[in-house]
ZAMARGU-4260 file (C-alpha; in steps of 0.2 Angstrom, whole numbers, plus 5000, padded with zeros to 4 digits):
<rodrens>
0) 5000/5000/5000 | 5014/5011/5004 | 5022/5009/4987 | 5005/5011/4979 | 5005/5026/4988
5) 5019/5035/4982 | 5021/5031/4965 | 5005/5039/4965 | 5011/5053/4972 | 5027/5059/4966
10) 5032/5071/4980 | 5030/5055/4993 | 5045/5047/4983 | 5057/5050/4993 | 5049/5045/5011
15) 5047/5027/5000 | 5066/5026/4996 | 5067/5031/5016 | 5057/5017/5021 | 5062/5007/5011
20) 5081/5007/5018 | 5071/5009/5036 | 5064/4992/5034 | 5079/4982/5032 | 5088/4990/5048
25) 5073/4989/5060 | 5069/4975/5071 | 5055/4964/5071 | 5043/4972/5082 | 5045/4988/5070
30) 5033/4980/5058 | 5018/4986/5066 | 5023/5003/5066 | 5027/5003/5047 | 5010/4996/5041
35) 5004/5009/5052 | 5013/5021/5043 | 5010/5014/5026 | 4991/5015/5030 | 4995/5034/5036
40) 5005/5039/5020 | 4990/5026/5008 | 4974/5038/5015 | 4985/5056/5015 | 4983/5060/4998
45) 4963/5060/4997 | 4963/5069/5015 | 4976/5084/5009 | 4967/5086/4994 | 4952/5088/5003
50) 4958/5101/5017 | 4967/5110/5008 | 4951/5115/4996 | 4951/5133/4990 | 4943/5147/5004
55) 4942/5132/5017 | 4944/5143/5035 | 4951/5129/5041 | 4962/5119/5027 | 4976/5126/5037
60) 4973/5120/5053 | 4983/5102/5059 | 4973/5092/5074 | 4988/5081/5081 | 4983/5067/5092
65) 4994/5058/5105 | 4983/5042/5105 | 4975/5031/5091 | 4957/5033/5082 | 4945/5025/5096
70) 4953/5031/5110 | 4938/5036/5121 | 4946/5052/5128 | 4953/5056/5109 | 4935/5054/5104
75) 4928/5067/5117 | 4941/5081/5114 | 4939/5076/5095 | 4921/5081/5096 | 4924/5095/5105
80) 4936/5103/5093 | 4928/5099/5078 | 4912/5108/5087 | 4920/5123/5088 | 4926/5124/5071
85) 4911/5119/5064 | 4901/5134/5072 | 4914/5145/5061 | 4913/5134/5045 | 4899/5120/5045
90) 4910/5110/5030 | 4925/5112/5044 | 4937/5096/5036 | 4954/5100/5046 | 4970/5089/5043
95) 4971/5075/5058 | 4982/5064/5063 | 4984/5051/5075 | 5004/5047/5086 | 4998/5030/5092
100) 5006/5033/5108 | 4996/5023/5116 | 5007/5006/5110 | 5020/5012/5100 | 5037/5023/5103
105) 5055/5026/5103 | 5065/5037/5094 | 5065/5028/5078 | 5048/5028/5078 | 5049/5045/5081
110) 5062/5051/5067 | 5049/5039/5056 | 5033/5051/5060 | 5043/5066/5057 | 5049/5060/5038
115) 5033/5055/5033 | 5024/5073/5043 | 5038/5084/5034 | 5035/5076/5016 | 5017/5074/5017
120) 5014/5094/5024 | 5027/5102/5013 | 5019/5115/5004 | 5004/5118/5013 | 5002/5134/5023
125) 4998/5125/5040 | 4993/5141/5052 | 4988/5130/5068 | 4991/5113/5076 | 4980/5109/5089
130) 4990/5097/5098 | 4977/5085/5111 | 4989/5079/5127 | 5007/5075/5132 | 5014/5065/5118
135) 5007/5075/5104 | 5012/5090/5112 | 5030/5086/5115 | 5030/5080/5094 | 5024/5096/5088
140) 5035/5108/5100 | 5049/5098/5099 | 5047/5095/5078 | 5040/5111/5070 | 5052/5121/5064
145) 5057/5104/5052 | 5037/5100/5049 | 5028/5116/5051 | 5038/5131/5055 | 5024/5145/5054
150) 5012/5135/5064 | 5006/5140/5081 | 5004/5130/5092 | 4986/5123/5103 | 4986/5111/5115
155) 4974/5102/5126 | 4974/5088/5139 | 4991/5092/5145 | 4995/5083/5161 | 5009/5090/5170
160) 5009/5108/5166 | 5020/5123/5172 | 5028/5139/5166 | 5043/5130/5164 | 5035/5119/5151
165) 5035/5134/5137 | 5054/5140/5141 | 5062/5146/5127 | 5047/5143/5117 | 5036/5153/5107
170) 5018/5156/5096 | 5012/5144/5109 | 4997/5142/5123 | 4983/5131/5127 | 4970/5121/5138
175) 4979/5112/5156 | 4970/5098/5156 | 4972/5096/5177 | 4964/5079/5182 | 4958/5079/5200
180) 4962/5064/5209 | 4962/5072/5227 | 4945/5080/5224 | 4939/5064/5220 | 4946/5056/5235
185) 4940/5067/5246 | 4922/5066/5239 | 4923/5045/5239 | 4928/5045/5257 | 4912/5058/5261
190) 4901/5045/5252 | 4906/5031/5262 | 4911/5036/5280 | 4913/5016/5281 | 4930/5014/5269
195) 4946/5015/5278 | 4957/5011/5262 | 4959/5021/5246 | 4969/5011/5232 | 4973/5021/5217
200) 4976/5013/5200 | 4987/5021/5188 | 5002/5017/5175 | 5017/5022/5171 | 5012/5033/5155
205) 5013/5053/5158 | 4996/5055/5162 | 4996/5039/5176 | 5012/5047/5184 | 5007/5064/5184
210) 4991/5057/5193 | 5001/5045/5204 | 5013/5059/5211 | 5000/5070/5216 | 4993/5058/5226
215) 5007/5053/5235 | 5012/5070/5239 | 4994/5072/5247 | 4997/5053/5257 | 5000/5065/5274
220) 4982/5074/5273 | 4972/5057/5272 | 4984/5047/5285 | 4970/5052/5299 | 4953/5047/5290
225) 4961/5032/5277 | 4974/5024/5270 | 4979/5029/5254 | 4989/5013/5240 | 4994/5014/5223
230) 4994/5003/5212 | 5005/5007/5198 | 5017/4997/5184 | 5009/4981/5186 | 5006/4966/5175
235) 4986/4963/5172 | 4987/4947/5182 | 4995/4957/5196 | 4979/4970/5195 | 4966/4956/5196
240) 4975/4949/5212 | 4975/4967/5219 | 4958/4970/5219 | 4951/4953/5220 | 4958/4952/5239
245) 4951/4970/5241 | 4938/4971/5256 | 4923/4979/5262 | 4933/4994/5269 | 4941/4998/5254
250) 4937/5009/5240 | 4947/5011/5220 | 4952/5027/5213 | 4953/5022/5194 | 4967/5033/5187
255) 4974/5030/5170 | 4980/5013/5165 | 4981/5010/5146 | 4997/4999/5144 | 5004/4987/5160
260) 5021/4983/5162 | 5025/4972/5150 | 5021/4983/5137 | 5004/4978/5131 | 4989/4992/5129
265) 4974/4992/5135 | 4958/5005/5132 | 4951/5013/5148 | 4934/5005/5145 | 4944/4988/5145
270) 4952/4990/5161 | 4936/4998/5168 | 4927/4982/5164 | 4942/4971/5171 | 4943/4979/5188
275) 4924/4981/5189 | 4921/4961/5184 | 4934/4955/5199 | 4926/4967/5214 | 4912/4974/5223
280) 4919/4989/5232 | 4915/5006/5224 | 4926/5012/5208 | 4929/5031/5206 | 4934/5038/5191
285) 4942/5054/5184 | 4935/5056/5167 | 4918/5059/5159 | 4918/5045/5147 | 4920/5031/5161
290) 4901/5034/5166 | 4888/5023/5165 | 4903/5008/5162 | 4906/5003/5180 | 4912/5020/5190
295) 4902/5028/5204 | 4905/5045/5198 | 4920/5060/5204 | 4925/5074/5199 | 4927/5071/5181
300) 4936/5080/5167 | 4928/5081/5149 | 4938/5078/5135 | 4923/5088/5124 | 4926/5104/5136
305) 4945/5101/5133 | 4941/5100/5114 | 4930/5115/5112 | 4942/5129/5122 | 4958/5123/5111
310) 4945/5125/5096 | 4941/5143/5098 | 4959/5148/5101 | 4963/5140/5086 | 4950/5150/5080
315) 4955/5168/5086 | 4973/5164/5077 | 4969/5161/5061 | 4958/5179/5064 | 4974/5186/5069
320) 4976/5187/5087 | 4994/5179/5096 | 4995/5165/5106 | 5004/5176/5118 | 4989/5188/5119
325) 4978/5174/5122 | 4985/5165/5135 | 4987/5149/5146 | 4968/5143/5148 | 4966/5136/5167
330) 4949/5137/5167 | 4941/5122/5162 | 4936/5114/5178 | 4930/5096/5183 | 4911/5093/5183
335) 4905/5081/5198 | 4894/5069/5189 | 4888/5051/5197 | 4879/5035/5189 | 4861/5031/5196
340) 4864/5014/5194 | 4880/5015/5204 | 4871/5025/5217 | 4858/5014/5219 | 4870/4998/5220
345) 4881/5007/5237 | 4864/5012/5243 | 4870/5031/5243 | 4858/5045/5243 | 4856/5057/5230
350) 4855/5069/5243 | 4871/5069/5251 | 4881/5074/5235 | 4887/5091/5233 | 4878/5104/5227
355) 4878/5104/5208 | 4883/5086/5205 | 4873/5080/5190 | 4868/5062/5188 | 4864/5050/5173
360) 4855/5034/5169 | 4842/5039/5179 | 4826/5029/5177 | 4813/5032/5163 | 4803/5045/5171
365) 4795/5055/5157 | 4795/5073/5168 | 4814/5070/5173 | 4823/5060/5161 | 4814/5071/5148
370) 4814/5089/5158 | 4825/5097/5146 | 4813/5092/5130 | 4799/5096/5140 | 4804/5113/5145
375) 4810/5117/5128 | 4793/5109/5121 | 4782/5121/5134 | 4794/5134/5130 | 4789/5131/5110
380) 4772/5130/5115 | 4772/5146/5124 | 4781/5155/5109 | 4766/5147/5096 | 4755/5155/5108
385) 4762/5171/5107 | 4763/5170/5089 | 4746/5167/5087 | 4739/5180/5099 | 4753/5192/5091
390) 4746/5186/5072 | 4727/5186/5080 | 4732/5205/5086 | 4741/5212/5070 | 4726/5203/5059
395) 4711/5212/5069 | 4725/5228/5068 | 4726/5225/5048 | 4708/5225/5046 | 4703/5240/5058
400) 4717/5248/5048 | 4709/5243/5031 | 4695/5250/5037 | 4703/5266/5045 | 4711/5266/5026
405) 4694/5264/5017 | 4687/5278/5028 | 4701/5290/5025 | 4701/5287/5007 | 4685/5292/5006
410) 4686/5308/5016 | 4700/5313/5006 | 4691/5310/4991 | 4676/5321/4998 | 4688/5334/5006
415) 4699/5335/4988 | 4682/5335/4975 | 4674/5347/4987 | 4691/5359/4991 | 4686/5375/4986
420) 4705/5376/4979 | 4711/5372/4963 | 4720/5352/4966 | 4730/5345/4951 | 4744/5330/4950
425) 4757/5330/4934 | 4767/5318/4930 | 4787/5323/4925 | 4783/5328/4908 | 4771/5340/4913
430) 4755/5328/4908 | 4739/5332/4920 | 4735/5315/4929 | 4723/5321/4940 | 4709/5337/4942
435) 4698/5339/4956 | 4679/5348/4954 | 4683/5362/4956 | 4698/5364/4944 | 4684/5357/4928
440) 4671/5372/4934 | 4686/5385/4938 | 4695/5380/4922 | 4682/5376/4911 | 4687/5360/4905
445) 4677/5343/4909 | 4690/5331/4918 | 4690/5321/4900 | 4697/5334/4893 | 4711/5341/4906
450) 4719/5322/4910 | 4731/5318/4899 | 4733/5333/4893 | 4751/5342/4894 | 4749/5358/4906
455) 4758/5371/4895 | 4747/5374/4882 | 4730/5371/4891 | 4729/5379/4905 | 4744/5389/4906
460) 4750/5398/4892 | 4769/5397/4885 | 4772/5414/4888 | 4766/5427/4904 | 4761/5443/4902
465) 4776/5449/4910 | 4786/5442/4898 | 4793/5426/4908 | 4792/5408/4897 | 4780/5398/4909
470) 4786/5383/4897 | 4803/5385/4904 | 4795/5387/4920 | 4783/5370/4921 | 4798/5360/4915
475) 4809/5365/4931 | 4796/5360/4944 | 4792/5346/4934 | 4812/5341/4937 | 4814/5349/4954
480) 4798/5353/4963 | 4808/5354/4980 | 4814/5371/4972 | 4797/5376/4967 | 4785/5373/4983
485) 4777/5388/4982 | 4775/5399/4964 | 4763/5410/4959 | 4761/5413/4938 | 4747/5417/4928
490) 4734/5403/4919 | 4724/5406/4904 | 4703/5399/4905 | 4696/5391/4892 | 4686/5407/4886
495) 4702/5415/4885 | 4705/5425/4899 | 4719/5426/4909 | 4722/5423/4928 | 4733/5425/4942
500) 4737/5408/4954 | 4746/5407/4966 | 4752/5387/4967 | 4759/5374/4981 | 4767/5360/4974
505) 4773/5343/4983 | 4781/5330/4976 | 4774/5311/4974 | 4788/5295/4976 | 4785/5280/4973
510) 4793/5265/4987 | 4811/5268/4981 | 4810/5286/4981 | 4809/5290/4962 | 4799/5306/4959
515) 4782/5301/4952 | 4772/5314/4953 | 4768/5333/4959 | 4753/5338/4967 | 4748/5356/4964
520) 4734/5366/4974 | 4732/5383/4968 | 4722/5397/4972 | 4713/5412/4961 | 4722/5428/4968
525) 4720/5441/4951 | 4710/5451/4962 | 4723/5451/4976 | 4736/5454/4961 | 4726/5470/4956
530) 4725/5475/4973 | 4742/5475/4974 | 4746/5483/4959 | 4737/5498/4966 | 4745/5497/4983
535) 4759/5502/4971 | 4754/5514/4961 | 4746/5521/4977 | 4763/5520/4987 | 4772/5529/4972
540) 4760/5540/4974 | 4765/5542/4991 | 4781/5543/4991 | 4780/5557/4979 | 4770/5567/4990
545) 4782/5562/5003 | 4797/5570/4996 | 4788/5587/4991 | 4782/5588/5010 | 4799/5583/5016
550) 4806/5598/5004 | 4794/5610/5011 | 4796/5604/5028 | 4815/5608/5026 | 4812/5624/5018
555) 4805/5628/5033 | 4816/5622/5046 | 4829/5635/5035 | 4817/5647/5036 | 4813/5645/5054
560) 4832/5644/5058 | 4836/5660/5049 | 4823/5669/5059 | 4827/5662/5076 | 4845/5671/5071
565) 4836/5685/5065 | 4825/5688/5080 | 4844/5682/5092 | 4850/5698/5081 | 4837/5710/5081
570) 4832/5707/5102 | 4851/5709/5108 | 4853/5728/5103 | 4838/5733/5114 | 4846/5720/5128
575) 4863/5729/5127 | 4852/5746/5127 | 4843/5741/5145 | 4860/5733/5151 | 4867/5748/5148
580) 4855/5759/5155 | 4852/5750/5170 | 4871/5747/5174 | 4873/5765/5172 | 4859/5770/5184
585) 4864/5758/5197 | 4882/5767/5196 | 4879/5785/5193 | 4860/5786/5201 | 4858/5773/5214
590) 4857/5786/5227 | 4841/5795/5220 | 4833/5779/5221 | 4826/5773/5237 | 4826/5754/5242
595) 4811/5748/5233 | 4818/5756/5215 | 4835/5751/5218 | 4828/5734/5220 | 4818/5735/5205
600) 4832/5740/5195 | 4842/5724/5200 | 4829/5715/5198 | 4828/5720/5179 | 4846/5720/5176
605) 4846/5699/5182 | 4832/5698/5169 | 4840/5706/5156 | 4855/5696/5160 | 4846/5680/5161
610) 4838/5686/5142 | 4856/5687/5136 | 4861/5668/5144 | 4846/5662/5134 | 4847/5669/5117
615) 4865/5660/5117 | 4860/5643/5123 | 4845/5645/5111 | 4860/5651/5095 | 4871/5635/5104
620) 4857/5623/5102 | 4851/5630/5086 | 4873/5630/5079 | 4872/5611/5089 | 4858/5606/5077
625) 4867/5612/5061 | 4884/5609/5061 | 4892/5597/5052 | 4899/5584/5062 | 4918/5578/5060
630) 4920/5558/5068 | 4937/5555/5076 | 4942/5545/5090 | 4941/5558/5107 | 4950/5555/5123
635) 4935/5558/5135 | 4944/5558/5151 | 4958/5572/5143 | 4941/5581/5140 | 4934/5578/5156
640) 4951/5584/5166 | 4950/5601/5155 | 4931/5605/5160 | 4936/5600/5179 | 4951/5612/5177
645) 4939/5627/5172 | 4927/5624/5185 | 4939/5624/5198 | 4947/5642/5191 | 4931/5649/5194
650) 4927/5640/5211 | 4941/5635/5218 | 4934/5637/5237 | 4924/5621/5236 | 4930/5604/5242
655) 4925/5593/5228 | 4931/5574/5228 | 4932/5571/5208 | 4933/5555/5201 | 4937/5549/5183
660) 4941/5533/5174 | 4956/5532/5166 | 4956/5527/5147 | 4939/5533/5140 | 4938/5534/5123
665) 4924/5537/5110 | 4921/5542/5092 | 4913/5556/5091 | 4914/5576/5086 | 4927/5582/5099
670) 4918/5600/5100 | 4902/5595/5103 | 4906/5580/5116 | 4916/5593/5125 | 4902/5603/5125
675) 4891/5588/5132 | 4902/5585/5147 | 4904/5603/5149 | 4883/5604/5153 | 4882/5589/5162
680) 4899/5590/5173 | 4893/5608/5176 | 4875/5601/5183 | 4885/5590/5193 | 4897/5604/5202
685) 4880/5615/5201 | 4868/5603/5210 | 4881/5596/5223 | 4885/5613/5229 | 4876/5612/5246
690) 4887/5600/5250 | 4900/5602/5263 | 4909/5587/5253 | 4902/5584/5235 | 4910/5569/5225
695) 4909/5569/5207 | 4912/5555/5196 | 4915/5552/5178 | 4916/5534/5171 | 4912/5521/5161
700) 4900/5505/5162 | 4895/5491/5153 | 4876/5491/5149 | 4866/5479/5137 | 4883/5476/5127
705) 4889/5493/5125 | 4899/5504/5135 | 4888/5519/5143 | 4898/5535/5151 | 4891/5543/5166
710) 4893/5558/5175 | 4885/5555/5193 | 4885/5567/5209 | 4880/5568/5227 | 4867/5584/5225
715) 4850/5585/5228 | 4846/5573/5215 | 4826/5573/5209 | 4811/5565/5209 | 4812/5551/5195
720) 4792/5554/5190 | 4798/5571/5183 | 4813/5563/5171 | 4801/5564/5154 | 4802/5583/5158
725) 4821/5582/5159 | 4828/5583/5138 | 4814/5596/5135 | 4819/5613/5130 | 4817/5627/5144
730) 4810/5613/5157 | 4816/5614/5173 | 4815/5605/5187 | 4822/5617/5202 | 4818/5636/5202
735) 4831/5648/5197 | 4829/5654/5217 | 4838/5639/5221 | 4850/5633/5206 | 4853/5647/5189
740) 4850/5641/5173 | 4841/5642/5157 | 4833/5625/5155 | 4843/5621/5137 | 4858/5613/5142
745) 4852/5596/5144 | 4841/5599/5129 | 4859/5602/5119 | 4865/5586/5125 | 4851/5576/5119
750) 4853/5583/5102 | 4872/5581/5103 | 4871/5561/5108 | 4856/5558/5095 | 4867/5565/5081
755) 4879/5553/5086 | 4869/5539/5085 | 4869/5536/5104 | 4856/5536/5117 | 4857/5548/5135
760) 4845/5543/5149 | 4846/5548/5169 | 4845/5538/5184 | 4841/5548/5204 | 4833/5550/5218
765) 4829/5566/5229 | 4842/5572/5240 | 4854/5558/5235 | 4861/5564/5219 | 4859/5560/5199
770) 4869/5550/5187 | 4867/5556/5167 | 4873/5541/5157 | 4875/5541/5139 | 4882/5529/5125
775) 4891/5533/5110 | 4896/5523/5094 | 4908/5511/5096 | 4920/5511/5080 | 4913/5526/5068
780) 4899/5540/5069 | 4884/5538/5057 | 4882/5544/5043 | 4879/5567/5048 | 4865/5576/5040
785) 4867/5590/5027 | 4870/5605/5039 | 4857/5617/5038 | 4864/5634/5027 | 4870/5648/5043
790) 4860/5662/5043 | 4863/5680/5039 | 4878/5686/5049 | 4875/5701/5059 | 4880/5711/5075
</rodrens>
């Protein structure tokens, strides 16, 4: 077969010349492992060509086994792997092979399987061996970079295992298959407070050592409650005599005993069944495959859980993740499980085992062995219920919404034929679909007449009145209506006659989105259109009107101006005249006067100075409210310091605190701002002067965004109720007995900050002073009025 083998397949030519030369220099009980071989290297070729399949996930993964094909734990972590690939891929068809290890070794053996491992995988891309216990493991560490040098390892089942086991290796981790003897031990011996002797069989393979040295190292921790004996390298006559003379105190721990010490192997169930046929004390076990075949129970590993966690790393490789990332997988713990039949037969209660121990082969009772089915068949039934209640539900919803449907069809139908608006649909080229009632009496046109008929050309006419191609018009919103939702254009009637409409247009899709139709629901508005033409002609009109008043109205204004400087002119040369005259007869004649004309004459002389003081604040208001303004940026503090300055030159008794704020700056005409902080810093020192210490301040705040200068004092303040009165020309709000004044300076202010664009406004109370604030632009002036021409000049 080998031969047949590789004459079939050239690139296996070589490993035949190597056998070929093997066979003659091994020794006779090497046979067995070359026909072994042969039958390897016969089936290889139909398996490699079958992993290896084009897009097959897993054509580069290697599942290496230590032991032969039937071994019951190989079996178990078989299925388990092959589960987990096959939730990735359900064709999963990985390569597999099998060491024997069980009943065959050596090094020769060894150099044989990695000749025929290195000739059969060369040119395949193998990404992953999953290597299942010891023997394997040891192979594919030991051998990969001369079989599969690119290959991470996997392993399972591995007996024995510590960080020293991966030194100075790498692209390697796995599942610690950690068999638990002790555990078992301990729950044996709770089970059967009776036994005083514990015998544990096991051989001298890696496993039965690694199990046979952990219980002699835990001998000392049983010495109290039992006697603990192993039973280990023996020949299987030997084993029968052991256990045959065991007694009614004595329990067996059945470890891992596949070859005895003459070399032969044997399968677990084998021994099992040979141990169990030659005595009645309890057997314990320490794997999940020996239920149900003669052990009690334990705590028992599962080859299938082994299988399945060394599959999904495998898995996370070929994605791309390291082994190194991965990680050493401890967690795959033991399971306590126990045979019903066994229980039953030693008379031990289900009730004294450990909390989640599991238990099989129980008796046919439909509502426990069948719980599972059951649940899952109540669980069914309960979803079908809810299925049908759900379908019962969304059919009674479907009807009462066909019916909801119906009834809203037909009230749209109603609404749409009785609208008292004009409701068309168009399709993209324009072609009425559609016309409601209304449309066929408005337009003229029976429905039969209107569908199918293009718009442009019917009821709209190529070209409007005004001159704008409706044609153009209808073909953009039948190509965009999203641009024309709203449009108003004029129709044409059948008779001729031409209206205005005003339209809203929305546009129809069908379930993919395409634009279908437009609806359009227009309304007659040529009366509102020739409404509106004479709103027009009516505000032409007006406006028209409006610039000849607002020419007379500034002829005035000139006119009015040129008088007030007139009248200024012609009242200051009778002024001077009763200045004059008065000053003179209080110098020359005051002694022919008595003490009633003398204070007559004062009297008059205050007036006429009073007259004089307010024919100048009437010329400064009048030049304040003319003269063109020129914008630049003014240092109001500099300004401030200057007014202060003159006031204290011409009272310079006072013990005024003055405070200003450094850094004030505004845009502005520098003449008339100093002229408003001239007005209102003199009201300050003016108003505060009954007090023995008055405090003035100058400053800056910011209000409502802007910044807003003030000038505040301590003076006798004023009632706020009275503050419309304040910006009015000659209004007062103490008497001239009390405070001198005119009443215009705050009137000049106003006019000044208004010109600037700026707003003034004033904040007091009575007896506690007044603050005058005022905001000014803050980058440039707007735009100054044409001053009015200056009147005649005279003297």
């Amino acid at each position: 077969m080998i031969l047949t083998a590789a004459n079939r397949f050239p690139g296996l030519r070589s490993l035949r010349a190597y056998l070929e030369r093997s066979w003659a220099s091994l020794r006779r009980p090497s046979a067995p492992v070359l026909a072994v071989l042969a039958l390897l290297l016969a089936l290889s070729p139909a398996q490699t060509a079958h992993a290896s399949a084009p897009g097959s996930l897993l054509g580069r993964i290697l599942v290496l086994h230590s032991y032969h094909p039937g071994f019951t734990w190989t079996s178990e972590e078989t299925a388990g792997i092959m589960a987990a690939f096959r939730k990735a891929d359900p064709d999963a068809d990985p390569f597999v092979e099998y060491l024997d290890a069980k009943r065959y070794g050596g090094p020769a053996y060894e150099r044989l399987l990695t000749d025929l491992f290195r000739h059969k995988y060369a040119g395949t891309d193998l990404q992953v061996v999953v290597a299942t216990d010891n023997a394997a493991f040891d192979f594919a560490a030991n051998h990969r970079a001369e079989i599969f040098p690119q290959a991470a390892i996997v392993f399972c089942g591995l007996n024995g295992f510590s960080d020293s086991t991966l030194a100075g290796r790498t692209n390697i981790t796995g599942v610690v298959e950690e068999a638990d003897p002790l555990r078992t031990i301990t729950l044996a011996l709770s089970l059967h407070p009776d036994r005083r002797r514990v015998v544990v069989i096991s051989d001298t393979t890696e496993t039965g050592r690694v199990i046979a040295d952990g219980v002699r190292q835990a001998m000392g921790h049983y010495r109290a409650r039992a006697s603990i004996e192993i039973i280990q390298n023996v020949t299987m006559t030997e084993l029968a005599t052991a256990v045959e003379r065991l007694g009614n105190d004595s329990l067996i721990v059945l470890g891992a005993f596949n070859r005895d010490r003459q070399g032969r192997s044997f399968t677990y169930e084998e021994v099992l069944r040979f141990v169990h046929d030659r005595t009645n004390v309890p057997i314990y076990g320490l794997w999940t495959f020996q239920l149900g075949k003669g052990i009690v129970g334990g705590s028992l590993l599962s080859g299938r859980q082994q299988g399945e966690a060394a599959g999904r790393m495998a898995l996370r490789i070929l994605r791309g993740e390291r082994p190194e990332t991965i990680g050493i997988d401890r967690a795959v713990p033991p399971v306590l499980r126990f045979d019903y039949r066994e229980l039953e037969r030693f008379g031990i209660n289900r009730d004294s085992l450990p909390a989640g121990s599991e238990i099989v082969n129980e008796p046919n009772r439909p509502l426990h062995t069948y719980r599972r089915e059951l649940a899952i068949a109540a669980a069914a039934f309960l979803v079908l219920c809810g299925i049908i209640a759900l379908l019962v539900a969304m059919l009674r919803q479907r009807t009462l919404l066909e019916r909801r449907l119906r009834t809203s069809e037909q009230e749209y139908r109603q609404l749409v034929q009785n609208a008292n608006s004009i409701i068309l649909r168009f399709d993209t080229g324009g072609n009425i679909t559609y016309a409601n009632e209304f449309a066929e009496g408005f337009f003229g046109y029976p429905a039969t007449e209107l569908v199918g008929k293009n718009v442009v050309g019917t009821i709209t006419p190529e070209r409007e009145s005004t001159g704008r191609d409706l044609a153009v018009m209808v073909g953009e919103v039948c190509g965009n209506p999203d641009r024309y939702t709203h449009n108003v254009n004029e129709n044409i009637l059948r008779n001729g006659e031409r209206v205005w409409i005003s339209w809203a247009n929305k546009p129809l899709t069908d379930e993919r989105g395409n634009l279908r139709e437009i609806l359009s629901i227009g309304n007659d508005i040529t009366h509102l259109k020739e409404v509106q033409e004479e709103i027009l002609r009516l505000n032409v009109a007006l406006e028209e009107r409006v610039r000849e008043r607002t020419a007379q109205l500034e002829s005035s204004n000139r006119e009015l101006e040129s008088f007030c400087y007139s009248v200024s002119h012609d009242l200051r040369a009778p002024l001077r005249h009763i200045n004059s005259y008065s000053r003179i007869l209080l110098e020359d004649y005051l002694h022919l006067l008595d003490e009633q004309g003398q204070h007559f004459l004062q009297r008059l002389q205050a007036a006429s100075h009073r007259m004089g003081q307010l024919i100048d604040d009437l010329l400064e208001l009048s030049r304040v409210s003319r003269a063109e303004m020129e914008c630049e940026r003014v240092d109001l503090t500099e300004l401030a310091r200057g007014v202060i300055e003159d006031l204290r030159e011409g009272d310079d008794g006072r013990n005024i605190d003055v405070r200003i704020t450094e850094g004030m700056t505004a845009w502005g005409d520098r003449r008339l701002l100093l002229l408003v902080l001239q007005n209102l810093i003199g009201n300050a020192w003016k108003y505060s002067s009954k007090r023995e210490r008055a405090v003035i301040e100058v400053a800056v705040e910011r209000r409502n965004g802007r910044d807003a200068f003030l000038v505040r004092d301590n003076g006798v303040g004023f009632d706020m109720a009275f503050a419309d009165k304040l910006f009015g020309a000659f209004q007062r709000l103490h008497s001239p007995v009390e405070f001198e004044g005119t009443g215009i300076g705050l009137a000049t202010v106003q006019r000044i900050i208004h010109r600037h664009g700026g707003d003034i406004w004033a904040d007091a109370e009575p007896d506690r002073g007044a603050a005058f604030f005022f905001t000014l632009p803050p980058e440039q002036c707007p735009p100054g009025r044409d001053a009015s021409p200056p009147p005649p000049e005279g003297t």
